[in-house]
ZALOGU-670829 format. One record per atom (N, C-alpha, C): x, y, z; residue in three letters. Coordinates in steps of 0.2 Angstrom, whole numbers, plus 5000, padded with zeros to 4 digits. Example, Ala and Ser with C-alpha at 12.3 -4.5 7.8 and 13.67 -1.06 7.14 Angstrom:
! residues 2
506649725039ALA 506249785039ALA 506649845039ALA 506449895035SER 506849955036SER 506450005039SER 
This chain:
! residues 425
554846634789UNK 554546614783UNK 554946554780UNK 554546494778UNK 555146464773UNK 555046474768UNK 555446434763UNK 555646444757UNK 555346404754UNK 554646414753UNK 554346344748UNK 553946404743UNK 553546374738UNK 553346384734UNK 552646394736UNK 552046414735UNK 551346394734UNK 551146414727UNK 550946364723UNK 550746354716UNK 549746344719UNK 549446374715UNK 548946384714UNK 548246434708UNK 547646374709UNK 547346384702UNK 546846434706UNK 546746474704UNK 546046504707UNK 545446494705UNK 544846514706UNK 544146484703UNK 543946524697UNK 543846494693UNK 543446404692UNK 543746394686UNK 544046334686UNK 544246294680UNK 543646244678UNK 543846164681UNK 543246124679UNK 543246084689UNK 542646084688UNK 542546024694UNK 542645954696UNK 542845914689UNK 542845854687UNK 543645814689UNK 544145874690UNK 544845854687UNK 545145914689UNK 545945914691UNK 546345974693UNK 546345994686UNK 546546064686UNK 546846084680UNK 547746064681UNK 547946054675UNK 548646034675UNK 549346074676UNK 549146134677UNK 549746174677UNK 550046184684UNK 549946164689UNK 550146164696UNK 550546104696UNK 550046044694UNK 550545984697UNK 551046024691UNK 551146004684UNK 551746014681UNK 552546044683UNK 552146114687UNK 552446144690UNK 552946114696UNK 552546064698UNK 552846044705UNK 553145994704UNK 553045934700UNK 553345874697UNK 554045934694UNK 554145964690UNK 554845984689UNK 555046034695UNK 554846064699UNK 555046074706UNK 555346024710UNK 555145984711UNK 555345914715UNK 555945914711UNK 556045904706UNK 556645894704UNK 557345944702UNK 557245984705UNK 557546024710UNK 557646034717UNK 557245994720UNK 557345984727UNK 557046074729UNK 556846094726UNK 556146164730UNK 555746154731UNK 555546144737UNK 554746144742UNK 554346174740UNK 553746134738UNK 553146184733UNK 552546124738UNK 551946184737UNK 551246154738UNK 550946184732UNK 550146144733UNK 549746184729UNK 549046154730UNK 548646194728UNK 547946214727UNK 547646224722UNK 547046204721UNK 546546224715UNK 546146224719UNK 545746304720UNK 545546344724UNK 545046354722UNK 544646324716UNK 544046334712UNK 543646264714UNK 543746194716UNK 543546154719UNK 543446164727UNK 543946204730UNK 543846204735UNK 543346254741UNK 543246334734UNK 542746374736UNK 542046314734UNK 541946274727UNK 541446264727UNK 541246194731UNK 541646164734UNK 541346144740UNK 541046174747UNK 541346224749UNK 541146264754UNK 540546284752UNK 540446324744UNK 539846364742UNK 539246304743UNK 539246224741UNK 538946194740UNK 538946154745UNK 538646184750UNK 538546124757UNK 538046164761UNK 537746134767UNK 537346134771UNK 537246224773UNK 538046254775UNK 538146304779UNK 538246354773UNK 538346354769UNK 538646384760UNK 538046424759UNK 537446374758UNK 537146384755UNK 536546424760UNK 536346404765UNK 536146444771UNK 536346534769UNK 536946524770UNK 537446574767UNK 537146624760UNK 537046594757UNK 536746614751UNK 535946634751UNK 535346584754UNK 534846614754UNK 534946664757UNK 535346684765UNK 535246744767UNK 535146794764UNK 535846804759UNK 535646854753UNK 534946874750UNK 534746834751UNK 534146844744UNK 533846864747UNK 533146894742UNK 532546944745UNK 532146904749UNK 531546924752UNK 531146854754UNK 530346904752UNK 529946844752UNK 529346874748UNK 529046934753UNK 528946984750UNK 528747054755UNK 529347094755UNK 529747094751UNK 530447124752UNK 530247174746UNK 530547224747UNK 530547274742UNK 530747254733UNK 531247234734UNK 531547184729UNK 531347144727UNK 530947124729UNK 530547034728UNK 530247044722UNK 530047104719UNK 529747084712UNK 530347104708UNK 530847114708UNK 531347124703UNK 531647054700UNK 531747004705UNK 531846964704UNK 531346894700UNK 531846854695UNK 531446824691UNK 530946754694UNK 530446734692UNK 529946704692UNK 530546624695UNK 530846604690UNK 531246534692UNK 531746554700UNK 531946634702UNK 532146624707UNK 531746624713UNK 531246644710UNK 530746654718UNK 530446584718UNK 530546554713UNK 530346474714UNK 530646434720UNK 531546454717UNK 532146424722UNK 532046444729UNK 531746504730UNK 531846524735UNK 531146484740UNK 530646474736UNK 530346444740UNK 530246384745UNK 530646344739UNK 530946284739UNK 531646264745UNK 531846324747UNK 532546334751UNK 532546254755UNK 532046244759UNK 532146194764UNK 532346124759UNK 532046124752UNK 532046054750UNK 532946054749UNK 533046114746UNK 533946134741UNK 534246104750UNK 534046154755UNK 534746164760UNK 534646074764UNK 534146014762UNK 534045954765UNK 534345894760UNK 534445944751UNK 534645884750UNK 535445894747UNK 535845954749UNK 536445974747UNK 537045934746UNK 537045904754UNK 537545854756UNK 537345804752UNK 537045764751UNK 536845714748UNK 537345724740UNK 536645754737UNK 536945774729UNK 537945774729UNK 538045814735UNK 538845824735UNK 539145764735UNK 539045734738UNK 539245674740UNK 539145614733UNK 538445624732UNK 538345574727UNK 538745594721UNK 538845634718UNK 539345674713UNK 540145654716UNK 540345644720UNK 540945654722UNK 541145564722UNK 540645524721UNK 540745464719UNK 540545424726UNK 540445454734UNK 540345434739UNK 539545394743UNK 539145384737UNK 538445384739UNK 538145344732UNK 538245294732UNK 538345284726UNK 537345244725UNK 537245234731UNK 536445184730UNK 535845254730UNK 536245314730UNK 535745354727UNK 535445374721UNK 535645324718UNK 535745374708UNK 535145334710UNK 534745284711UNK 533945264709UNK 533745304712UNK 533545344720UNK 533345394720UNK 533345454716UNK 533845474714UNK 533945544711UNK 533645534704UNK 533445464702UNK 533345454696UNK 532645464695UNK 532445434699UNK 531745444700UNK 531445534700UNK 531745564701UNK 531345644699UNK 530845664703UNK 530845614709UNK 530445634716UNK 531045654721UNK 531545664721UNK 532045674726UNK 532245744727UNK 532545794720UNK 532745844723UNK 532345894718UNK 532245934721UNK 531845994719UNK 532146044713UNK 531646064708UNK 531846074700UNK 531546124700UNK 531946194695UNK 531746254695UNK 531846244686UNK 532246294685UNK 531946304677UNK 532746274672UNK 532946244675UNK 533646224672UNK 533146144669UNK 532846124671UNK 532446044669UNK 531746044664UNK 531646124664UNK 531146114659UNK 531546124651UNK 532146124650UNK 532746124644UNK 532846024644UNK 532345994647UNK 533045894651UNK 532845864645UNK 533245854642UNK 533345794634UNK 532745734639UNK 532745704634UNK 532345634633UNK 532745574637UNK 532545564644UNK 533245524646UNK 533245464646UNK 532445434642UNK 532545384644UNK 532945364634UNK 532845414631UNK 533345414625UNK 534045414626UNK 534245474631UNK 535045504632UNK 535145424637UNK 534945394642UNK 535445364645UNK 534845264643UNK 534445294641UNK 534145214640UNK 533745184648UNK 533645124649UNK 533345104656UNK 533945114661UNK 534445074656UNK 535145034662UNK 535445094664UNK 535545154661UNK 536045194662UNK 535945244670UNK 535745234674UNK 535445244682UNK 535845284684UNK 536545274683UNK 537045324687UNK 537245384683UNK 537345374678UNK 537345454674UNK 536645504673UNK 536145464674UNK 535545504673UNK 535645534680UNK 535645494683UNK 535745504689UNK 536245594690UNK 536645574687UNK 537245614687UNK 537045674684UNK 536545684676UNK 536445734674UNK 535945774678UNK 535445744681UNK 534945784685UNK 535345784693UNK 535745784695UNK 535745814700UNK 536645874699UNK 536745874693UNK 537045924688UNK 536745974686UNK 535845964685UNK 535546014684UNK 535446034688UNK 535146014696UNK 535046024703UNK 535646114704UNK 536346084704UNK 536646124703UNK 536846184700UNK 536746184693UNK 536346224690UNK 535846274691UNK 535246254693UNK 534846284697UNK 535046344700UNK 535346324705UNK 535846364711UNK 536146404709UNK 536646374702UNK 536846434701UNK 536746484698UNK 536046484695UNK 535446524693UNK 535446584699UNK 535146534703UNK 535046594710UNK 535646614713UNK 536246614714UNK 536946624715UNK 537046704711UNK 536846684706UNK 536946724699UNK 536646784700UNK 535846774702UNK 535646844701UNK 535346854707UNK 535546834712UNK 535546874719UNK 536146874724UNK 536646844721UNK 537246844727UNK 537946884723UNK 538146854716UNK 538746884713UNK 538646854707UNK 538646924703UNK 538446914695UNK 538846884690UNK 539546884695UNK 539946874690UNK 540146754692UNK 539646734698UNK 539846664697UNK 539646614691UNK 540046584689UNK 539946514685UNK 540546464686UNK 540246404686UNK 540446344687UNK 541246344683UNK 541246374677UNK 541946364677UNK 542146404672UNK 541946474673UNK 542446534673UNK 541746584677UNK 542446634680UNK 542046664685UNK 542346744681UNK 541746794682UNK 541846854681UNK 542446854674UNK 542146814669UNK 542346804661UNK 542646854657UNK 541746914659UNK 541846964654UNK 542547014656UNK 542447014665UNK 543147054665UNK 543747054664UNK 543746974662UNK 544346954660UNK 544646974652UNK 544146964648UNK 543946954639UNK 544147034640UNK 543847094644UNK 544147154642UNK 544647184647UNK 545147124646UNK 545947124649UNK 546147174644UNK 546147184639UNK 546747244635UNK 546547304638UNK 546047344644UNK 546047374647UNK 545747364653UNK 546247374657UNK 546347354664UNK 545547394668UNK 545347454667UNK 545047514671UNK 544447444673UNK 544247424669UNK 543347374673UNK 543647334678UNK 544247304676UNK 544447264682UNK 544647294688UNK 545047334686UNK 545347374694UNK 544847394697UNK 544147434693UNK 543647444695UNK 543347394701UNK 543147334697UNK 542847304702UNK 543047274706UNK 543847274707UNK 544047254713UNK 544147304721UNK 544047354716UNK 544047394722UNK 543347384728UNK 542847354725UNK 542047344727UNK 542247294733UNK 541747284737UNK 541847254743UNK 541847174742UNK 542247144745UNK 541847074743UNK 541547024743UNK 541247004739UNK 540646944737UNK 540646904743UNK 540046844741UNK 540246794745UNK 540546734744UNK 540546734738UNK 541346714734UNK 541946714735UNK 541946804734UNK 542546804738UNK 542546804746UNK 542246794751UNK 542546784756UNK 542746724757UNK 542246664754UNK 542646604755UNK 543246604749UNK 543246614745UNK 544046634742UNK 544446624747UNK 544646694750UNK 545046734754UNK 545146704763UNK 544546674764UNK 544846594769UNK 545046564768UNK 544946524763UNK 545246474761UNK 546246474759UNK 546346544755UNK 546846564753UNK 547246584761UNK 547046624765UNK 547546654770UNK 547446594775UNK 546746524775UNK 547346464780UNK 547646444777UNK 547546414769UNK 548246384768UNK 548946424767UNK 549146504766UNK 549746534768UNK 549846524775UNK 549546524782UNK 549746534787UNK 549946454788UNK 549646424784UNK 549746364787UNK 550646334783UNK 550946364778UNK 551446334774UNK 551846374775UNK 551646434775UNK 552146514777UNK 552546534771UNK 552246524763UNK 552646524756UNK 553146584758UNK 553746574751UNK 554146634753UNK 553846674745UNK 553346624740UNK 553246654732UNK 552746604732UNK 552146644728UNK 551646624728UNK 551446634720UNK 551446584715UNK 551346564709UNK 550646554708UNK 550246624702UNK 549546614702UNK 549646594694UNK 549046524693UNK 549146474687UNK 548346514685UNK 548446554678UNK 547746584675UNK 547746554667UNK 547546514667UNK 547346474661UNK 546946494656UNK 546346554661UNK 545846544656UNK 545446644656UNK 545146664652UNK 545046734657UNK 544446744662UNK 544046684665UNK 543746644669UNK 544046634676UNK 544746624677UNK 545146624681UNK 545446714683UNK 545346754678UNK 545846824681UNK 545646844686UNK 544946864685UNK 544746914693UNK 544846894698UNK 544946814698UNK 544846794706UNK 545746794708UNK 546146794701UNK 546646784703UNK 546846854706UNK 546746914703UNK 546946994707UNK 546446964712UNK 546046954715UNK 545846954722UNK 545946914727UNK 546546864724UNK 546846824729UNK 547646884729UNK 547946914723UNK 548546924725UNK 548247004728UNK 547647024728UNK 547747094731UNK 547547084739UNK 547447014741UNK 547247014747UNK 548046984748UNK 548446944748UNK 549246924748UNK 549746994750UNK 549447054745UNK 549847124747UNK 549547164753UNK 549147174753UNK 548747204757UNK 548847164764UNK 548847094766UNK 549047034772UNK 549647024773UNK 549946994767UNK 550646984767UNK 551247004765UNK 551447054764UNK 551747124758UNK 552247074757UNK 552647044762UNK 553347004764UNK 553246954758UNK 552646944757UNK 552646874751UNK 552646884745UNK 553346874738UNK 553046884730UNK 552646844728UNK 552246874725UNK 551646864720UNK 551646864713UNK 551646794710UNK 551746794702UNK 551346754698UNK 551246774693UNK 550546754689UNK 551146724682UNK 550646664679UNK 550846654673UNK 550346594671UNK 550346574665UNK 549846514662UNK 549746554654UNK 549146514653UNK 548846514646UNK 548646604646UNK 548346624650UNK 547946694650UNK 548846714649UNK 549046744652UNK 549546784653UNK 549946764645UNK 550146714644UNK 550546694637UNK 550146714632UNK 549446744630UNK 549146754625UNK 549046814626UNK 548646874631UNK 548546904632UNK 548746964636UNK 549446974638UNK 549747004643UNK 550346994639UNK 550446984632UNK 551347014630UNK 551647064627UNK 551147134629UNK 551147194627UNK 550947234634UNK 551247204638UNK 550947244646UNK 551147324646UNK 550547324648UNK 550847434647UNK 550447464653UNK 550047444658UNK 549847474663UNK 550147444670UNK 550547504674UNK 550847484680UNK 550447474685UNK 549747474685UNK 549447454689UNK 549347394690UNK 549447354686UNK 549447274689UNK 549847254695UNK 550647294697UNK 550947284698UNK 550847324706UNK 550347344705UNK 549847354713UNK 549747284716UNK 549547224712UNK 549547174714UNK 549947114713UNK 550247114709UNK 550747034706UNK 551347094707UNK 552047044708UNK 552547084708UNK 552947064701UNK 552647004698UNK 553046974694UNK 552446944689UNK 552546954681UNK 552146884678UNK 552546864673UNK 552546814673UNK 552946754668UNK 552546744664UNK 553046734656UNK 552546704649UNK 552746634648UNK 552546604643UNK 552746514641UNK 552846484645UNK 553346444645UNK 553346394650UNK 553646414656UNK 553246374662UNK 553546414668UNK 554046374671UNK 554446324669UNK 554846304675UNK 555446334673UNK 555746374669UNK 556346404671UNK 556146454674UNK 555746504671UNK 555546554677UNK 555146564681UNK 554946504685UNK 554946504694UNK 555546484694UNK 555946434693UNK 556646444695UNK 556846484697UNK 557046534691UNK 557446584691UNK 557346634696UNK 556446654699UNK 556246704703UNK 556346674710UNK 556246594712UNK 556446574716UNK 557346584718UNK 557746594714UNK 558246584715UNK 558546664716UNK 558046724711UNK 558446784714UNK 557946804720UNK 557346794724UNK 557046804729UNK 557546774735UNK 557846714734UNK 558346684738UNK 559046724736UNK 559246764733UNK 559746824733UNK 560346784730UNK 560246714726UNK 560746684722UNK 560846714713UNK 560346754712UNK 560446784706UNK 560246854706UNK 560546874702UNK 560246964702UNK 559646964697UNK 559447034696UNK 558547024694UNK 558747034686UNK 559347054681UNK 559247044675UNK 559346974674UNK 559346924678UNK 559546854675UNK 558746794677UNK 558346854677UNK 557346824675UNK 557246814669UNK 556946744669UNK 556946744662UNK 555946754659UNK 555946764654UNK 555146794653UNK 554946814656UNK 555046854660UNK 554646884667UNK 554646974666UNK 554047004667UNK 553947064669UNK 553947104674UNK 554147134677UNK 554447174683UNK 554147244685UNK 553947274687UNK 554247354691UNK 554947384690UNK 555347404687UNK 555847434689UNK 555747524690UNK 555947554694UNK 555747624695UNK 555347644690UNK 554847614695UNK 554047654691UNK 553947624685UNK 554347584681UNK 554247574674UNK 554247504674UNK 553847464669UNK 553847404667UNK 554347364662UNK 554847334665UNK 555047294662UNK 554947244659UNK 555347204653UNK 555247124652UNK 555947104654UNK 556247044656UNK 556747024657UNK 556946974654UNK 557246934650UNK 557346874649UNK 558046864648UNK 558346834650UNK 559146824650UNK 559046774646UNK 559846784641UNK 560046724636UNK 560546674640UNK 560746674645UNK 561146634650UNK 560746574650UNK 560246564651UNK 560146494655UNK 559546484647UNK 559746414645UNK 559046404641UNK 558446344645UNK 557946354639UNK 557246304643UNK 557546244645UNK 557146194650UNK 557246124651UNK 557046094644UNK 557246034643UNK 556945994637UNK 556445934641UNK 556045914636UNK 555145904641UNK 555445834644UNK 556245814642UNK 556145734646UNK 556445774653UNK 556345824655UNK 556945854661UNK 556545884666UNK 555945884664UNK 555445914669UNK 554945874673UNK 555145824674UNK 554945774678UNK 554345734676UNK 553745694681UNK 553245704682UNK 552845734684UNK 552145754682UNK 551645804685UNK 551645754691UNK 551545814696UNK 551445784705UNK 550945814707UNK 550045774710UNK 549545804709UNK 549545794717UNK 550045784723UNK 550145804729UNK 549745854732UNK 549245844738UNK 548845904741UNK 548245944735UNK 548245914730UNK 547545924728UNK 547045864729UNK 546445904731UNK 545845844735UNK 545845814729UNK 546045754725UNK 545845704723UNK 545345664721UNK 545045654729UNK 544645624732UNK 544045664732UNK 543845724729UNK 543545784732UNK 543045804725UNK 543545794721UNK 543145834713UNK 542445804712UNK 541945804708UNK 541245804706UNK 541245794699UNK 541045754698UNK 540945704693UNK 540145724688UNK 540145784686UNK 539545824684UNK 539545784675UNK 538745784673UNK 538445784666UNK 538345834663UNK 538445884661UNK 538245944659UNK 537645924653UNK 537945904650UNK 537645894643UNK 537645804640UNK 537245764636UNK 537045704635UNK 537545674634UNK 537645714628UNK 538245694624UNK 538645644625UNK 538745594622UNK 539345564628UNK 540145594625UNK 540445614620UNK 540845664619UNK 541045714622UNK 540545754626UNK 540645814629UNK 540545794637UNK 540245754637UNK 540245724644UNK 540845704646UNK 541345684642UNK 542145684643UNK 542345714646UNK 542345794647UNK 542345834647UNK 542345864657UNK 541645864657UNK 541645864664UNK 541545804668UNK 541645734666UNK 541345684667UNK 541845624672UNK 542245634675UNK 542745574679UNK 543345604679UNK 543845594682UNK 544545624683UNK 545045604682UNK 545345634677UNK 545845614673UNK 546745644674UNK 547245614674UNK 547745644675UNK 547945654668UNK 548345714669UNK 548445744661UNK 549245744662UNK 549445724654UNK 550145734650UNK 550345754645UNK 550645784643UNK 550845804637UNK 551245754632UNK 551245744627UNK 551645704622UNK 551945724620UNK 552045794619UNK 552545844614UNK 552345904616UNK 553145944616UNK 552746024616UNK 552746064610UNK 552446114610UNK 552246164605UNK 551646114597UNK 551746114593UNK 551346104589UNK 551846044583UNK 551546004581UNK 551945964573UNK 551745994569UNK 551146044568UNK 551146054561UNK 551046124558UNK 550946164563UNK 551246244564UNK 550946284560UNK 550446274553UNK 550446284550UNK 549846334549UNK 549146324554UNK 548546334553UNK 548646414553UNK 548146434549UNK 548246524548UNK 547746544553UNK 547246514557UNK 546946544564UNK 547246534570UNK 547946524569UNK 548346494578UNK 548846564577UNK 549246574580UNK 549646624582UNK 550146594582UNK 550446564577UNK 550946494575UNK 551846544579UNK 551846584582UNK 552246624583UNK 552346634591UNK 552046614593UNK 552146604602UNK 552546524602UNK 552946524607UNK 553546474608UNK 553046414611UNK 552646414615UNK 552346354616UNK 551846324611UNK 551846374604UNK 551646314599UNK 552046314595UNK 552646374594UNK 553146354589UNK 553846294588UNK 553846274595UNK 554346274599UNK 554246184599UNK 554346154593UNK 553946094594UNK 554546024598UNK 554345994600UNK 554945964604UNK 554345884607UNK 554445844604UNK 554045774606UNK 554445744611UNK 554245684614UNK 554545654621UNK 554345594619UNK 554845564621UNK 555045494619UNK 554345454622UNK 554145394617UNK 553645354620UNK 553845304626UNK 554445294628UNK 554645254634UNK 554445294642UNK 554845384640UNK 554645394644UNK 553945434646UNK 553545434641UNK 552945444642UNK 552745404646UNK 552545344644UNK 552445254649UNK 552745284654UNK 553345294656UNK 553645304662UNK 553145344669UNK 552845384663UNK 552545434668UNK 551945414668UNK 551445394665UNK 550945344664UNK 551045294670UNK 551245264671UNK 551645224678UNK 551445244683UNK 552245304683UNK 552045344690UNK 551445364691UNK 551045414688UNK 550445424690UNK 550045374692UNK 549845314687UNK 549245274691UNK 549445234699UNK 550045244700UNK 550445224706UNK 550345274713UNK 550245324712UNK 550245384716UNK 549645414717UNK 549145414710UNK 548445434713UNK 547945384711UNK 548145314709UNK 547645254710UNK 547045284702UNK 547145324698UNK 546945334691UNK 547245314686UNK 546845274680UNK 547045234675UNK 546745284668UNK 546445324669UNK 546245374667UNK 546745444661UNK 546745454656UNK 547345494656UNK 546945534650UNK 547145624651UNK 546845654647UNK 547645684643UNK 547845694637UNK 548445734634UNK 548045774631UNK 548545834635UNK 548345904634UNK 548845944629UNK 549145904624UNK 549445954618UNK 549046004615UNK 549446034611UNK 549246104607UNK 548946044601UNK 549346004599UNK 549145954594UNK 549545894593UNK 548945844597UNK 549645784598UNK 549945724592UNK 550645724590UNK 550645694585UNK 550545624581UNK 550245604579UNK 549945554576UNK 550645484577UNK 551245494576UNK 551645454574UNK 551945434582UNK 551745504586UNK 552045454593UNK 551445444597UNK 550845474593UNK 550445434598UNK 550345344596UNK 550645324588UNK 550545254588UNK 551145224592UNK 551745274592UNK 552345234596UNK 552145224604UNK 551845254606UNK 551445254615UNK 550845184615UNK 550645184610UNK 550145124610UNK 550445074608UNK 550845084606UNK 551345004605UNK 551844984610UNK 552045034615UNK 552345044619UNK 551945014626UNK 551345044626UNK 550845014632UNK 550544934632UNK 550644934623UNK 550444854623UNK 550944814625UNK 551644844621UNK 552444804624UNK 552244784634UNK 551944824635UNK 552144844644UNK 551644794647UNK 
């Protein structure tokens, strides 16, 4: 086995853009010279689900007329199902044209003769309002966004109840303060979600051979998939630690009192994680002992630990390198319109590399924030030179000039220092 890291998002975050907490992870890894890969595993099931053989995959599930079950099922799905040859002939297409590789299709797909419409298009704004005549490529973009949708309609209520484009099995997440619904349903046999999951996840282990495996859970949309990636890693790979940290776990998981999690994660980190994957990285490699973990929650004889040592303090944000978006498909995400809006279209609309300009919050003050957690209390801005700096390096590295900052609340006085800094440049 070597000794590298695998950092990974599980399904679904957005399809438009990586979620940010992996590269970050690995850009301040690199700068410790530890070998990390990664993945976001929510782009990569839904291009398997969304292709030729995927989907094939999917009708088999379903009822077919004369099936017993055939009247249970709603009116819009028995439509999809009819329709099956038009969805499984123009799959590729749509993926491709989404993906930004097909691009003389938006007049086809515009015209509203090309791909077949269940009940997500009888809700379609006024397009020639939303996009005017000239706008060809994004109308384009929202109706074969709605195409997709469709699908997930029938996904939904004949394959696995719990899929959505970007959060998966939500509710079971939202009633994380009691573990029993989750555990429950993981004990149920696999989806077909999760199977392609759990391919995807056990070739890229075989193929890097991790010594630690870091699950980034952002959202409670991300949970479930994330225990069914660490319960298949235990159950496969026992030899491999498994740890969880992100947004979900720093909000929700800082009162852990059930040892049954730890059936599946060996280890989960709060706030910021580049000290402690270090730290885990370094007593896995038997150079520190286990009370010198910092944030991290444990097993110790049957009982649950926290550990945080006062030895080692956090990095400061000029020290943690740049995000490094290395081995995630780049080239691969989906350029989706959910909604007209062109504000919210932002949203899931082009792919954007993300930075922060400061950590924790400038103004600390709002009475609905939980002004009391370190990653909003803990405020710490970065220099506008070096911001630029990393601005640089990215558009150097992944050929995007795009940038999303993803602060808690980013501060008005370096955001003017950055803009006068990019004009200087």
């Amino acid at each position: 086995m070597s000794s590298s890291i695998y950092l990974l998002i599980p399904p679904f975050t957005q399809l438009n853009t990586p979620y940010p907490s992996t590269a970050y992870l690995k850009g301040f890894l690199n700068t410790k010279n530890i070998a990390s890969f990664q993945s976001d595993l929510g782009i990569e099931v839904t291009l398997k689900l969304f292709s030729s053989d995927g989907l094939k995959s999917v009708f088999n599930l379903c009822p077919r007329p004369g099936d017993e079950n055939w009247k249970e099922i709603s009116d819009n799905v028995k439509r999809i199902i009819y329709l099956k040859a038009e969805y499984l002939n123009t799959i590729e297409t749509v993926i491709a044209f989404l993906q930004g590789n097909c691009s003389t299709m938006a007049y086809q797909i515009s015209k509203r003769n090309f791909l077949p419409e269940a009940s997500r298009f009888s809700q379609l704004d006024d397009l020639n309002w939303a996009f005017g005549t000239m706008g060809i490529h994004d109308k384009a973009k929202h109706i074969a966004t709605l195409y997709l949708e469709d699908l997930s309609d029938l996904i939904k209520e004949c394959v696995d109840e719990h899929f959505g484009f970007s959060r998966y099995a939500e509710k079971l997440g939202r009633s994380a303060n009691a573990f029993d619904e989750l555990h429950d349903s993981l004990q149920m046999e696999y989806s077909l979600i999760d199977k392609l999951l759990i391919d995807i996840l056990q070739e890229r282990i075989l193929q890097h051979q991790p010594q630690l495996i870091a699950i980034s859970v952002p959202f409670p949309g991300n949970l479930f998939a994330a225990f069914r990636c660490a319960q298949f890693v235990k159950r496969t790979f026992p030899e491999i630690k498994v740890t969880m940290g992100g947004g979900f776990a720093n909000t929700e998981l800082r009162s852990l009192k059930d040892t049954r999690v730890f059936q599946y994660f060996d280890f989960i980190t709060l706030d910021d994680g580049e000290l402690p994957i270090e730290q885990l990285y370094q007593y896995i490699n038997g150079k520190i002992k286990i009370e010198n973990l910092k944030r991290t929650y444990t097993l110790i004889n049957e009982e649950i630990a926290y550990i945080n040592t006062t030895e080692c303090k956090d990095y400061k944000q000029a020290q943690v390198g740049t995000p490094d978006y290395t081995g995630l498909l780049l080239d691969q995400y989906i350029q989706a319109i959910e909604i007209v809006n062109p504000m919210h279209s932002l949203w899931s609309n082009g792919r954007w590399n993300k930075l922060t300009m400061a950590h924790g919050c400038y103004w600390g003050k709002c009475t609905f924030c939980d002004v009391s957690l370190d990653y909003i209390k803990l405020y710490e801005p970065i220099n506008a030179s070096i911001i630029c700096d990393r601005i640089e390096d990215l558009i150097n590295k992944t050929g995007e000039t795009g940038f999303h900052f993803v602060d808690e609340a980013a501060p008005p006085s370096l955001m003017g220092a950055l803009a006068i800094e990019i004009i200087r440049r």
